[in-house]
GULUM-587962 format. One record per residue: residue number from 1; x, y, z of N, C-alpha, C in turn. Coordinates in steps of 0.2 Angstrom, whole numbers, plus 2048, in hexadecimal, padded with zeros to 3 digits. Example, Ala and Ser with C-alpha at 12.3 -4.5 7.8 and 13.67 -1.06 7.14 Angstrom:
<node><pos>1</pos><n_px>842</n_px><n_py>7E4</n_py><n_pz>827</n_pz><ca_px>83E</ca_px><ca_py>7EA</ca_py><ca_pz>827</ca_pz><c_px>842</c_px><c_py>7F0</c_py><c_pz>827</c_pz></node>
<node><pos>2</pos><n_px>840</n_px><n_py>7F5</n_py><n_pz>823</n_pz><ca_px>844</ca_px><ca_py>7FB</ca_py><ca_pz>824</ca_pz><c_px>840</c_px><c_py>800</c_py><c_pz>827</c_pz></node>
END
This chain:
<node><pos>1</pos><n_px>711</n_px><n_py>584</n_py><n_pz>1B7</n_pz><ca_px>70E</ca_px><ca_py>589</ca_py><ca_pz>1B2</ca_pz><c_px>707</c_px><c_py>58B</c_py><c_pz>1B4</c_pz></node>
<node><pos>2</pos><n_px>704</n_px><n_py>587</n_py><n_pz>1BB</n_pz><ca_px>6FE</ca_px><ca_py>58B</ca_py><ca_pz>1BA</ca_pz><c_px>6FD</c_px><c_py>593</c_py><c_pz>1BD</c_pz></node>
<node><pos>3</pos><n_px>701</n_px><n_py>595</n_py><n_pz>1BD</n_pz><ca_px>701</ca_px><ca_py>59D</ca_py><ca_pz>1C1</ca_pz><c_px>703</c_px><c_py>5A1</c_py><c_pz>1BB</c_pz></node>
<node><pos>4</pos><n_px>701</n_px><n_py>59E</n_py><n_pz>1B6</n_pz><ca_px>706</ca_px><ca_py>5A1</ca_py><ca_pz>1AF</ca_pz><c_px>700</c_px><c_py>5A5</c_py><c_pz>1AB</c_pz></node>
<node><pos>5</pos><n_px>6FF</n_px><n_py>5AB</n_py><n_pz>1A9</n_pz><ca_px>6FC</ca_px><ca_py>5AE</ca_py><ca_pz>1A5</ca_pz><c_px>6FC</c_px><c_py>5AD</c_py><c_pz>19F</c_pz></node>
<node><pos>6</pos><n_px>6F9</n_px><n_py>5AB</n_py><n_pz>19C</n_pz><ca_px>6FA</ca_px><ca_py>5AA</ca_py><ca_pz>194</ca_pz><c_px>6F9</c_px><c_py>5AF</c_py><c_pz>191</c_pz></node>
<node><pos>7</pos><n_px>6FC</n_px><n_py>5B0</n_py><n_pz>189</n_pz><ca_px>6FB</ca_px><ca_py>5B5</ca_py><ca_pz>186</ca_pz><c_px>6F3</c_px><c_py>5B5</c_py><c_pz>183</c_pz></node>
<node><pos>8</pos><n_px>6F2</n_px><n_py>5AF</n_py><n_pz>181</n_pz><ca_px>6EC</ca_px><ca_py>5AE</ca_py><ca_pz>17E</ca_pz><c_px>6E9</c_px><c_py>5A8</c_py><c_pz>182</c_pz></node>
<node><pos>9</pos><n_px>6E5</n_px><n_py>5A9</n_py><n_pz>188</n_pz><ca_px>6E3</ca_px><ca_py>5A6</ca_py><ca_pz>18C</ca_pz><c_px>6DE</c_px><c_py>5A1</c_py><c_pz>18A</c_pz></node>
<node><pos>10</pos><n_px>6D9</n_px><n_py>5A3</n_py><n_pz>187</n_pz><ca_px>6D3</ca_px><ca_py>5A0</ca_py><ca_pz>183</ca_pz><c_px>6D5</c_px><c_py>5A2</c_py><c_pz>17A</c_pz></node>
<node><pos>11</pos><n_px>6D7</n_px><n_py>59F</n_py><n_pz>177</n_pz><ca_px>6D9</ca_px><ca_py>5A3</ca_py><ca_pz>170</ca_pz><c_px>6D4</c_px><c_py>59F</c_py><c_pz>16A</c_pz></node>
<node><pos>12</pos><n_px>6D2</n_px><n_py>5A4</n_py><n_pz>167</n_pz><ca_px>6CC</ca_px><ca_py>5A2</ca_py><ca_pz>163</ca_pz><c_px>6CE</c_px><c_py>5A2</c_py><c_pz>15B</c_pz></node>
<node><pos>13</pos><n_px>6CB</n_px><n_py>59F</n_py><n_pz>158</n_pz><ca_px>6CD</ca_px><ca_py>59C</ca_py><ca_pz>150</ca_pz><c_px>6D2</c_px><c_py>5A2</c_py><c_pz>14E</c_pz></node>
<node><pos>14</pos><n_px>6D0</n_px><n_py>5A8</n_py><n_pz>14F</n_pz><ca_px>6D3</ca_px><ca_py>5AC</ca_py><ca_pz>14E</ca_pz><c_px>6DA</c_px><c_py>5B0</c_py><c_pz>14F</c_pz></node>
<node><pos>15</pos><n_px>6D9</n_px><n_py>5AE</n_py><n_pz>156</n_pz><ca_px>6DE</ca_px><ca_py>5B0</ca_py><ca_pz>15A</ca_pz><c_px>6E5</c_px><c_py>5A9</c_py><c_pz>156</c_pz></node>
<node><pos>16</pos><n_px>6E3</n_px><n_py>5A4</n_py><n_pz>156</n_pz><ca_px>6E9</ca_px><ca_py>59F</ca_py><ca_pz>152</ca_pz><c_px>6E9</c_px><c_py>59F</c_py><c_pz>14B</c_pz></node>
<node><pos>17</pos><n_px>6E6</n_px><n_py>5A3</n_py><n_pz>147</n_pz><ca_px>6E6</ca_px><ca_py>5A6</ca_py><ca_pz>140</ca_pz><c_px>6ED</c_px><c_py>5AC</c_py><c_pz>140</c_pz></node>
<node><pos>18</pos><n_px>6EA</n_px><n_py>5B0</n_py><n_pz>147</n_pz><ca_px>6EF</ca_px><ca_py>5B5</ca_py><ca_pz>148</ca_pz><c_px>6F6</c_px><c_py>5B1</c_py><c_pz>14A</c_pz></node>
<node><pos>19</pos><n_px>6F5</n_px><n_py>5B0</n_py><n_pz>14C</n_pz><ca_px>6FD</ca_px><ca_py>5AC</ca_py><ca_pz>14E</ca_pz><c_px>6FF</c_px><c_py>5A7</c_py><c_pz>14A</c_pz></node>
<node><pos>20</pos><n_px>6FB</n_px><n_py>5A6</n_py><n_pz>144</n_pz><ca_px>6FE</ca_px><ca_py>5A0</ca_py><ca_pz>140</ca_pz><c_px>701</c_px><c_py>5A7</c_py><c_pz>13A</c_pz></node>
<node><pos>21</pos><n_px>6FF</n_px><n_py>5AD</n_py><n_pz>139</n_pz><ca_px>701</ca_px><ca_py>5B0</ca_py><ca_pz>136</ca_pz><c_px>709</c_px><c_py>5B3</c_py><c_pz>138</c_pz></node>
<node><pos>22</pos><n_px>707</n_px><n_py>5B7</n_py><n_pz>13E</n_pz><ca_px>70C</ca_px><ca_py>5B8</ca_py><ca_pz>141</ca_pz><c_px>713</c_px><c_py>5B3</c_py><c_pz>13F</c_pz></node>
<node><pos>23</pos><n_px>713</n_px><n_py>5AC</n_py><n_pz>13F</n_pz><ca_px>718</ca_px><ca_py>5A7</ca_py><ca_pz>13D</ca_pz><c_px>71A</c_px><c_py>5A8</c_py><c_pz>136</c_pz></node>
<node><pos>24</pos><n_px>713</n_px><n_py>5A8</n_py><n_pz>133</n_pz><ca_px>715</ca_px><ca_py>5A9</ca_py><ca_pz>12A</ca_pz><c_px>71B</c_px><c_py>5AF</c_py><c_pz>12A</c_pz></node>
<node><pos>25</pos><n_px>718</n_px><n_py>5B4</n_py><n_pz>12D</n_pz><ca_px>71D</ca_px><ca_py>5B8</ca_py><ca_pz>129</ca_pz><c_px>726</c_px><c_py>5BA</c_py><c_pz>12E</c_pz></node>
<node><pos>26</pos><n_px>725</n_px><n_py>5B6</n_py><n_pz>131</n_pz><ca_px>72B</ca_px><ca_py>5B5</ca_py><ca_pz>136</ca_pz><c_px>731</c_px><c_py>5B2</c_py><c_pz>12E</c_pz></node>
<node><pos>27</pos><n_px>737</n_px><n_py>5B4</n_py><n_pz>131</n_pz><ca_px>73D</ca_px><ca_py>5B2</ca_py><ca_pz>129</ca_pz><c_px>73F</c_px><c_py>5AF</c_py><c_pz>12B</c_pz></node>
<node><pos>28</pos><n_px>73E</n_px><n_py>5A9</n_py><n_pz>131</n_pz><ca_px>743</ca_px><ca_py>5A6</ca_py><ca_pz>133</ca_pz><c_px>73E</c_px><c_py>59E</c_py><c_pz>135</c_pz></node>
<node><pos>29</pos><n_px>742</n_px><n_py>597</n_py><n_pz>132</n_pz><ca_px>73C</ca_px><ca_py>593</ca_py><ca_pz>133</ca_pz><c_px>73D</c_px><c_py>58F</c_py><c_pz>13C</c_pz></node>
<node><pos>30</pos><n_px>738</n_px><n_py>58C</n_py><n_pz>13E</n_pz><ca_px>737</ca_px><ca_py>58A</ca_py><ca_pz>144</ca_pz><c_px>73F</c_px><c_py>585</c_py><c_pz>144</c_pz></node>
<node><pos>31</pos><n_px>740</n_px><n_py>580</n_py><n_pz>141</n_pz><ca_px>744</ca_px><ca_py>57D</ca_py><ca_pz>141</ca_pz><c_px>74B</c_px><c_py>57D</c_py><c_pz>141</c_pz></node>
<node><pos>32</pos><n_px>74D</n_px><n_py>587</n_py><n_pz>142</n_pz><ca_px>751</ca_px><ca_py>58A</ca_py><ca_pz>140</ca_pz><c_px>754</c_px><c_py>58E</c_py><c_pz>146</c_pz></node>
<node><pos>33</pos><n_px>74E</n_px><n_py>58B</n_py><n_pz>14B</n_pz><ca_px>74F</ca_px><ca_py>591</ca_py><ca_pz>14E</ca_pz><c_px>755</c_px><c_py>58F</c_py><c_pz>155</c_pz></node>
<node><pos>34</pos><n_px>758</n_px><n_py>592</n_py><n_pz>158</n_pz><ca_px>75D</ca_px><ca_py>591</ca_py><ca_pz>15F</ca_pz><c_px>75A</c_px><c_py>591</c_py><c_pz>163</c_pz></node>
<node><pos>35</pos><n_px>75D</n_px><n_py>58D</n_py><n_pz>169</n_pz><ca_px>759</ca_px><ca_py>58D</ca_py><ca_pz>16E</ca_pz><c_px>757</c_px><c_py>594</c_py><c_pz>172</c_pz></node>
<node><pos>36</pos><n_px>75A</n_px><n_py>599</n_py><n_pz>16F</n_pz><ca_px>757</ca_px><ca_py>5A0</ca_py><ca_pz>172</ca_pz><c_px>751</c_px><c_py>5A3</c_py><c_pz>16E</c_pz></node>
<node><pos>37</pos><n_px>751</n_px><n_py>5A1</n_py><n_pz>16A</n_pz><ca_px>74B</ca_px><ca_py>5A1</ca_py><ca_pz>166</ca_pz><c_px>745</c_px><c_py>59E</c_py><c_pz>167</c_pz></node>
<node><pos>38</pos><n_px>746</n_px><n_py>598</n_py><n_pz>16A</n_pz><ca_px>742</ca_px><ca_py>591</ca_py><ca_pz>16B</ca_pz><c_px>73F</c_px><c_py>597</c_py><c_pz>171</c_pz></node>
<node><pos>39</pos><n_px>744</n_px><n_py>599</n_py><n_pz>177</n_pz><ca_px>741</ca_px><ca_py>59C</ca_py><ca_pz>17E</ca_pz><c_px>73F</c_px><c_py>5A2</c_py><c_pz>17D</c_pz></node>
<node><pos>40</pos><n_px>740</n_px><n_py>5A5</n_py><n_pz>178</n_pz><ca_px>73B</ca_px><ca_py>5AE</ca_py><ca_pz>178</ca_pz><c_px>734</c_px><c_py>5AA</c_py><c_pz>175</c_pz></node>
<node><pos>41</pos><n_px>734</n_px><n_py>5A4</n_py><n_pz>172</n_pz><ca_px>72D</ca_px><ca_py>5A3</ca_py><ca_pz>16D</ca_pz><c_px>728</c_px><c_py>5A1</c_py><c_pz>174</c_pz></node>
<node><pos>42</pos><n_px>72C</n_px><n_py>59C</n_py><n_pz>17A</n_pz><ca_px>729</ca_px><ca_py>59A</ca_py><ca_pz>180</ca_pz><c_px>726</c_px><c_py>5A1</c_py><c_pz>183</c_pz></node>
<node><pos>43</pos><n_px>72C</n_px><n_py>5A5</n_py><n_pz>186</n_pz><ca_px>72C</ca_px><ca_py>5AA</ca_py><ca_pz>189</ca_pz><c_px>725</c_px><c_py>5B0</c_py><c_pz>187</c_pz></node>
<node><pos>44</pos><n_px>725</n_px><n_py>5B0</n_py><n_pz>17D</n_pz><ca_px>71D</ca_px><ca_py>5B4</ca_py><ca_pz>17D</ca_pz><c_px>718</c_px><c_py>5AF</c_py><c_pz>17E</c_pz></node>
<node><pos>45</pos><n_px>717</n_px><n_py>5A9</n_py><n_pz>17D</n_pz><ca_px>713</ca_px><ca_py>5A5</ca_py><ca_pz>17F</ca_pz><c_px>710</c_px><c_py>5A6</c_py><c_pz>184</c_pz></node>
<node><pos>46</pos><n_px>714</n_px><n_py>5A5</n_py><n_pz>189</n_pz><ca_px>713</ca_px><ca_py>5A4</ca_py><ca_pz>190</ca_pz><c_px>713</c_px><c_py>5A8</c_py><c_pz>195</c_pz></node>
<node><pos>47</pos><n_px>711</n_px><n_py>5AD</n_py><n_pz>198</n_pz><ca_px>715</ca_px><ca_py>5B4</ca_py><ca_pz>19B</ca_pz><c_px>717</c_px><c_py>5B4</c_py><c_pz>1A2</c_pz></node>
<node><pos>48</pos><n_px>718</n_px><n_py>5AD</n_py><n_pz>1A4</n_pz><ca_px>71B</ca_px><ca_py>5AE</ca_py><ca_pz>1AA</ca_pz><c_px>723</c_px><c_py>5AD</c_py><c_pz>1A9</c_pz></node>
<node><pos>49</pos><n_px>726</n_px><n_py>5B1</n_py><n_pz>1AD</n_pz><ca_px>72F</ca_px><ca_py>5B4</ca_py><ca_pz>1AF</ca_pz><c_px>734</c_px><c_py>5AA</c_py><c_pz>1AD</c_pz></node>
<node><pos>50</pos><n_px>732</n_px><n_py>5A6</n_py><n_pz>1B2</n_pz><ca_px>734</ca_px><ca_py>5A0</ca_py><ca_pz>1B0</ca_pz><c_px>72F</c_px><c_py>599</c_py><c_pz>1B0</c_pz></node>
<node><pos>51</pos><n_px>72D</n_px><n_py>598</n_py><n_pz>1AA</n_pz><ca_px>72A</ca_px><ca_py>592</ca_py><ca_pz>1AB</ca_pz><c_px>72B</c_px><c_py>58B</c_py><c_pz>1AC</c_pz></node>
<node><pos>52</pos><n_px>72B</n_px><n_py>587</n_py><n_pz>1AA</n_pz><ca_px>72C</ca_px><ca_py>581</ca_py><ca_pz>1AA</ca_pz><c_px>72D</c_px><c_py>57F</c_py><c_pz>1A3</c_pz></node>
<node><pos>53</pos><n_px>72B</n_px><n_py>583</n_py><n_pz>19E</n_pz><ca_px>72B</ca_px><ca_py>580</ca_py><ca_pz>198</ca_pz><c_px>734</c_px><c_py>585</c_py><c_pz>194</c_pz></node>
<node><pos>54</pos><n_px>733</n_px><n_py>58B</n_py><n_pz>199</n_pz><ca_px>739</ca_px><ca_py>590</ca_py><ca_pz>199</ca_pz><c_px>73F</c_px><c_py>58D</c_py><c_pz>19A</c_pz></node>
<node><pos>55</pos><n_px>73E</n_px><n_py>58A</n_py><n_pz>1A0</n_pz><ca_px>744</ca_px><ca_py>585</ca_py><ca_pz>1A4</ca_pz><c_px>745</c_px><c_py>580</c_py><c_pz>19F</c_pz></node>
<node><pos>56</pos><n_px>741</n_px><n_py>57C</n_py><n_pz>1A0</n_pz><ca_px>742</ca_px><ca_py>577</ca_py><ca_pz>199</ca_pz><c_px>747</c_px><c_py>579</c_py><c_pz>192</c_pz></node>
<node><pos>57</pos><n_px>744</n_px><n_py>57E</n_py><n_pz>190</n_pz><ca_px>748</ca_px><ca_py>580</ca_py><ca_pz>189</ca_pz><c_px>750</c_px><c_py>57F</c_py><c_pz>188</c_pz></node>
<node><pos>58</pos><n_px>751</n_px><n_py>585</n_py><n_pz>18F</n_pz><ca_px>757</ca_px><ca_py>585</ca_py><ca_pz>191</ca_pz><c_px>75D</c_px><c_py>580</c_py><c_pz>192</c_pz></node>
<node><pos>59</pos><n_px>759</n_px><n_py>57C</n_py><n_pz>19A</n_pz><ca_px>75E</ca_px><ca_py>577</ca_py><ca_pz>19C</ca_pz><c_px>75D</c_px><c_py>570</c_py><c_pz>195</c_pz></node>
<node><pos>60</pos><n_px>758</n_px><n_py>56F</n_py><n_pz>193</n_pz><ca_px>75A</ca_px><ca_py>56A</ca_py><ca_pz>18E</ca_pz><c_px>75B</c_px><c_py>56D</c_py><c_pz>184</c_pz></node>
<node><pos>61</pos><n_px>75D</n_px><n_py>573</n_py><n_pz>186</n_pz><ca_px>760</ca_px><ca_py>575</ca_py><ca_pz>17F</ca_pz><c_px>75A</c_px><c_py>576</c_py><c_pz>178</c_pz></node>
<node><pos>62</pos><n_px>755</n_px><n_py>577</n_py><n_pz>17B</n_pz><ca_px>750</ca_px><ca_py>575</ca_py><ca_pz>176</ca_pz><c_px>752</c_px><c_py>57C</c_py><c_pz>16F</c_pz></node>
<node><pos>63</pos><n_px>752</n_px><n_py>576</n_py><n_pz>169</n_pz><ca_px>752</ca_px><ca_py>579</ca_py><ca_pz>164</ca_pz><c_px>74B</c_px><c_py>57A</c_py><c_pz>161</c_pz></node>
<node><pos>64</pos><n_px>74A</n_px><n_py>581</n_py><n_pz>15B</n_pz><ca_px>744</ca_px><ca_py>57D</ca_py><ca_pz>155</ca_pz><c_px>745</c_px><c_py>577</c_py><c_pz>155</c_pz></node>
<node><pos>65</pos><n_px>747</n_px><n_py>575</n_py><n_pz>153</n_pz><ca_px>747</ca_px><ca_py>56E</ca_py><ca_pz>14F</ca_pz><c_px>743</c_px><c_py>56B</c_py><c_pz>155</c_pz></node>
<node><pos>66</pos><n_px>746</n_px><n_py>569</n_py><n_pz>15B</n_pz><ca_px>744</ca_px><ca_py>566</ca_py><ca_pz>160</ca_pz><c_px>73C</c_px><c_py>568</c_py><c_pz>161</c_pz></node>
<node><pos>67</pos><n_px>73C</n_px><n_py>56F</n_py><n_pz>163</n_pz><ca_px>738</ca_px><ca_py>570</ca_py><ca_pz>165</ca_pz><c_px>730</c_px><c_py>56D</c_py><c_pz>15F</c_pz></node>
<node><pos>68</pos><n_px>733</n_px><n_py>56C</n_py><n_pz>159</n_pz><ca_px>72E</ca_px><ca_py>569</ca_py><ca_pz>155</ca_pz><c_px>72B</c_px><c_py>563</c_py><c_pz>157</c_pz></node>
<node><pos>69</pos><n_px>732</n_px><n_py>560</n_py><n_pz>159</n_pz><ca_px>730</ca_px><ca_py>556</ca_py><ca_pz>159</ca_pz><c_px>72F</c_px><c_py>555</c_py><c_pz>162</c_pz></node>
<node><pos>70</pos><n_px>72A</n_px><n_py>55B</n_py><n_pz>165</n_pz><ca_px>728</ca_px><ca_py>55A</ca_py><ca_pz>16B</ca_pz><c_px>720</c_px><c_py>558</c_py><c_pz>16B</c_pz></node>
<node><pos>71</pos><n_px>721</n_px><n_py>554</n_py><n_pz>16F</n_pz><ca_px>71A</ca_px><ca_py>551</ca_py><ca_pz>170</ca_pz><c_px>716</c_px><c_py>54E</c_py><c_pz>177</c_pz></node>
<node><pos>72</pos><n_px>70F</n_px><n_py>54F</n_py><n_pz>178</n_pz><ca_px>70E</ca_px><ca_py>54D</ca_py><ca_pz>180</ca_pz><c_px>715</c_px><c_py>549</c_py><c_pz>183</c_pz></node>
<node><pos>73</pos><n_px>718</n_px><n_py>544</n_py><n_pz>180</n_pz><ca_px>71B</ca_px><ca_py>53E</ca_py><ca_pz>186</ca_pz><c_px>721</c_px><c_py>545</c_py><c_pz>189</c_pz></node>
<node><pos>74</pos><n_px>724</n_px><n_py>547</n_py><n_pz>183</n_pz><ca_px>727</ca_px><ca_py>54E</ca_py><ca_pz>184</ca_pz><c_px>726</c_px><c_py>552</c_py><c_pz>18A</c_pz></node>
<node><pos>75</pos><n_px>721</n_px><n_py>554</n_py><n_pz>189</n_pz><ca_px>720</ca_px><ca_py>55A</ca_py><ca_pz>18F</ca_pz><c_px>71C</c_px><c_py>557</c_py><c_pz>194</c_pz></node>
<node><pos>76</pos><n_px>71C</n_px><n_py>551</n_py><n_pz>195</n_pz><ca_px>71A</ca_px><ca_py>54F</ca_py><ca_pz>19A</ca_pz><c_px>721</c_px><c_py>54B</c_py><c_pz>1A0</c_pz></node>
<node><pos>77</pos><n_px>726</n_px><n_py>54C</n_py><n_pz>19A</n_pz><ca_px>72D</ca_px><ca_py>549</ca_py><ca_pz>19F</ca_pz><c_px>730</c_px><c_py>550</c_py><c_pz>19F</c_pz></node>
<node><pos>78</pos><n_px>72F</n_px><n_py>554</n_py><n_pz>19F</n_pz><ca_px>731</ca_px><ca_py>55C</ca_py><ca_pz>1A1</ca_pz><c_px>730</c_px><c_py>55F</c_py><c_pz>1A7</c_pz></node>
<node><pos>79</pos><n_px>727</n_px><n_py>55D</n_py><n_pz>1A7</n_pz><ca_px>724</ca_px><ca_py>55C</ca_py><ca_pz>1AE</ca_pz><c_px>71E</c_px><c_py>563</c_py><c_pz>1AC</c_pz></node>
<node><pos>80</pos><n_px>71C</n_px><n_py>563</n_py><n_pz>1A6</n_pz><ca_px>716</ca_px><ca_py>567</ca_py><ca_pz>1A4</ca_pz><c_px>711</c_px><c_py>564</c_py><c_pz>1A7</c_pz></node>
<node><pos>81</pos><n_px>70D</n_px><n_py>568</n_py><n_pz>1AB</n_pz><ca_px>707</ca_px><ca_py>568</ca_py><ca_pz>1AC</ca_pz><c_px>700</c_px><c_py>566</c_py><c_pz>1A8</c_pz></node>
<node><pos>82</pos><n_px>6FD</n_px><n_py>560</n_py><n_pz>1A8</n_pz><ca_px>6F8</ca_px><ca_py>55E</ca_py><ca_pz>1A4</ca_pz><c_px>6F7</c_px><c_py>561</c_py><c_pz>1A2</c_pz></node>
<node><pos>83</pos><n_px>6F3</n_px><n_py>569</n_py><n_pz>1A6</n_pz><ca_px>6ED</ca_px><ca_py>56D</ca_py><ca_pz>1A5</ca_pz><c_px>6F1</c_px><c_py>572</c_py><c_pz>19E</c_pz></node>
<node><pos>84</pos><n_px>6F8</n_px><n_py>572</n_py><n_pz>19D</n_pz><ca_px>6F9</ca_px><ca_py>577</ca_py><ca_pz>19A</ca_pz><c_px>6FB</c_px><c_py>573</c_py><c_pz>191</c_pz></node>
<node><pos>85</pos><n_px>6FC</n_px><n_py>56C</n_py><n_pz>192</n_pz><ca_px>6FF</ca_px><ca_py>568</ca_py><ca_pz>18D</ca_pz><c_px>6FA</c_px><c_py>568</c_py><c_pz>187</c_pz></node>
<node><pos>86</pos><n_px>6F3</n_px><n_py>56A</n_py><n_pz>188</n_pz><ca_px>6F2</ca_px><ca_py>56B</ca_py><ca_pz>182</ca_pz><c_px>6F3</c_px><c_py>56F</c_py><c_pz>17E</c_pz></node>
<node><pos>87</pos><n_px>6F1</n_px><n_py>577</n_py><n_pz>182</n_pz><ca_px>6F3</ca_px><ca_py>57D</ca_py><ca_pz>17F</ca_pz><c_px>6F9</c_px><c_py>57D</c_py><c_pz>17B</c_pz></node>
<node><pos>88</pos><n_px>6FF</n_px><n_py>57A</n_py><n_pz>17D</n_pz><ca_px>706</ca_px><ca_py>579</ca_py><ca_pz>17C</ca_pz><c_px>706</c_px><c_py>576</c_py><c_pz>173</c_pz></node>
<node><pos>89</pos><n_px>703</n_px><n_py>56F</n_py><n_pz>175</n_pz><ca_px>702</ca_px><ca_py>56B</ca_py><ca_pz>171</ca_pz><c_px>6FF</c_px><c_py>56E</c_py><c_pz>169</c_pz></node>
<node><pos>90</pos><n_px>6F9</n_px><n_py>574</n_py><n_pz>16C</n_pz><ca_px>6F6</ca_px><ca_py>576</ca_py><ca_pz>166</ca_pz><c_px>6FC</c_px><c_py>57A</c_py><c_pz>162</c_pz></node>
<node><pos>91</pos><n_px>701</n_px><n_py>57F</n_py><n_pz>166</n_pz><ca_px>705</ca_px><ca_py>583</ca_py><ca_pz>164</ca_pz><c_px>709</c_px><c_py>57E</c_py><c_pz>161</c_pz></node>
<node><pos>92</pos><n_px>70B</n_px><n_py>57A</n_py><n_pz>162</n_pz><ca_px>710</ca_px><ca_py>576</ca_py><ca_pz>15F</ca_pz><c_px>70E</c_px><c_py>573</c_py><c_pz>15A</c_pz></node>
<node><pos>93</pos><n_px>708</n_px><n_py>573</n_py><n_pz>158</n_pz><ca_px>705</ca_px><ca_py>571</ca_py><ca_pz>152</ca_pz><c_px>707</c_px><c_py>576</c_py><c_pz>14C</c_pz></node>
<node><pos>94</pos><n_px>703</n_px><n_py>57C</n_py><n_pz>14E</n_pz><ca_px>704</ca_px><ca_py>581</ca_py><ca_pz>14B</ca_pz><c_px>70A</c_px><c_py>584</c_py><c_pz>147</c_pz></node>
<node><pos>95</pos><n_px>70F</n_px><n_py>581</n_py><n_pz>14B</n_pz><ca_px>717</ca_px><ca_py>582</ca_py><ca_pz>14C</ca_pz><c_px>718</c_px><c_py>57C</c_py><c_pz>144</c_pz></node>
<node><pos>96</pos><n_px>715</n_px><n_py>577</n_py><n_pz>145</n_pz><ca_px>718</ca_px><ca_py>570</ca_py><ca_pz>141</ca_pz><c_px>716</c_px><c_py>572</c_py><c_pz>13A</c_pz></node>
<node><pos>97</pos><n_px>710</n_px><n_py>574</n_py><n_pz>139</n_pz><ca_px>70A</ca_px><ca_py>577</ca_py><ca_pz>136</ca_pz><c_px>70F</c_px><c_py>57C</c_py><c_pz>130</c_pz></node>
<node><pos>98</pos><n_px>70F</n_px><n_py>581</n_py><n_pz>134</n_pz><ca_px>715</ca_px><ca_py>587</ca_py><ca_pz>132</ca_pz><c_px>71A</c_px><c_py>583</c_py><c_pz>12E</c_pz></node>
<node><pos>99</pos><n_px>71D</n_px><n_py>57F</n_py><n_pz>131</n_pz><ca_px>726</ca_px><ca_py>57B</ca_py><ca_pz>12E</ca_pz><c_px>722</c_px><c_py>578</c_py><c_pz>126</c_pz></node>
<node><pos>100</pos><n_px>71F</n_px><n_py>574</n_py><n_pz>129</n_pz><ca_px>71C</ca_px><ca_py>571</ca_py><ca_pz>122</ca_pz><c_px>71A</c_px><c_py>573</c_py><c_pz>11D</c_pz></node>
<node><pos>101</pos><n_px>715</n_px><n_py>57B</n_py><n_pz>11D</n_pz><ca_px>714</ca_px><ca_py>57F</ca_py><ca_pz>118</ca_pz><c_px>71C</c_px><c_py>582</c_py><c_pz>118</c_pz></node>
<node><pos>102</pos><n_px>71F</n_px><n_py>585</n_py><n_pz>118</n_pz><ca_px>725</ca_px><ca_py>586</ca_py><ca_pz>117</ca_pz><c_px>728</c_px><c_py>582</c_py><c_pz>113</c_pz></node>
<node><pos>103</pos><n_px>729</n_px><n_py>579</n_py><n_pz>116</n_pz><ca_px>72C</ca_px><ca_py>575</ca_py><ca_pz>111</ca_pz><c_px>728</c_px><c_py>572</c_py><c_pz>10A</c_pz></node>
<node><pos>104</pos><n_px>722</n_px><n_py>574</n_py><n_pz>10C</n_pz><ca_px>71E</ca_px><ca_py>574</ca_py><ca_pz>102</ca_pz><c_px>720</c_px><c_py>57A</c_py><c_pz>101</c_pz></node>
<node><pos>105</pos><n_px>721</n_px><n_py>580</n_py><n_pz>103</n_pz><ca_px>721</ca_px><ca_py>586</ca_py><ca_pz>0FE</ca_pz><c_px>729</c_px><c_py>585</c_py><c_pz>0FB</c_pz></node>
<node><pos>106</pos><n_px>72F</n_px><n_py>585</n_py><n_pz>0FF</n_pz><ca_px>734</ca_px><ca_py>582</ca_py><ca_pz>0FC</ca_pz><c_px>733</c_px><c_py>57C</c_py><c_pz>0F6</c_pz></node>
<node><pos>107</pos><n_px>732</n_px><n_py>577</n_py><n_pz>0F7</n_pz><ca_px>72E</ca_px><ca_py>572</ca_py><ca_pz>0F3</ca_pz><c_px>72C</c_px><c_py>575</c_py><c_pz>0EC</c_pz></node>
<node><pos>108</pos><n_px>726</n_px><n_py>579</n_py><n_pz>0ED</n_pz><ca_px>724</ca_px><ca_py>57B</ca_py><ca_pz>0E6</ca_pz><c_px>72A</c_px><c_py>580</c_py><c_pz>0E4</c_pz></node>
<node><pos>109</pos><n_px>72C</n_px><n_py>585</n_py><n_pz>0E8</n_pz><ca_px>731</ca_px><ca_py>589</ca_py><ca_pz>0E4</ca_pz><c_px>736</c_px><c_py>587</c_py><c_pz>0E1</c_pz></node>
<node><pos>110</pos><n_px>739</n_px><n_py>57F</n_py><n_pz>0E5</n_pz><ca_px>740</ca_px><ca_py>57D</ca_py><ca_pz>0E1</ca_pz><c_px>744</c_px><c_py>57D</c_py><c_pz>0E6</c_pz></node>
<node><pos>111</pos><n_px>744</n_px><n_py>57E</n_py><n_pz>0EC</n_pz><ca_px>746</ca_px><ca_py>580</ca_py><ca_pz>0F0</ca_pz><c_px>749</c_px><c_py>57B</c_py><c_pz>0F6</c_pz></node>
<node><pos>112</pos><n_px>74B</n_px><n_py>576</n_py><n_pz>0F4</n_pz><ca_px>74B</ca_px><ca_py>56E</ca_py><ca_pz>0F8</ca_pz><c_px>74F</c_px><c_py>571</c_py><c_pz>0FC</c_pz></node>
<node><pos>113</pos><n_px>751</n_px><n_py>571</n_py><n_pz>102</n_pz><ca_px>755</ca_px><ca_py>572</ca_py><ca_pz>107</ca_pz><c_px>75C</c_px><c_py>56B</c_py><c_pz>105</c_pz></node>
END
């Protein structure tokens, strides 16, 4: 992955305000999503053609769901690169973050899955 351009290379309070909005108002929750959806979420992440983390999604089926319960030991048996594992790591916060306020908003509305 290091030959990868990112979308947001250096991304600042702001730029993850924007992307955590961007989520809010997506209709469909992370945990929901297919593995082709898991690869377009990679795909703008990340802007290289195939990455490693691209590859990954695929050959191991990663769903939302999965994609939620990923963590360092995770993307270190994928074969992600240190350099990149944090970045990853934040996004995947953000990702859990998003699921959670979704599951209080159902929660208050009545809405228990």
């Amino acid at each position: 992955m290091s030959n990868c351009t990112r979308v947001w290379p250096q991304r600042s309070k702001r730029d993850r305000l924007h992307f955590k909005s961007v989520l809010m108002g997506s209709s469909k929750r992370v945990s929901y999503w297919s593995v082709d959806e898991v690869y377009d979420w990679v795909s703008k992440q990340y802007l290289c053609e195939q990455t490693t983390l691209q590859e990954a999604v695929l050959t191991h089926a990663i769903s939302g769901r999965a994609l939620l319960r990923m963590g360092k030991h995770q993307l270190d048996r994928l074969g992600i690169e240190p350099e990149w594992q944090q970045e990853i790591l934040q996004d995947l916060l953000l990702l859990r973050v998003q699921e959670e306020l979704e599951n209080l908003n159902d929660i208050y509305s009545g809405r228990v899955r």
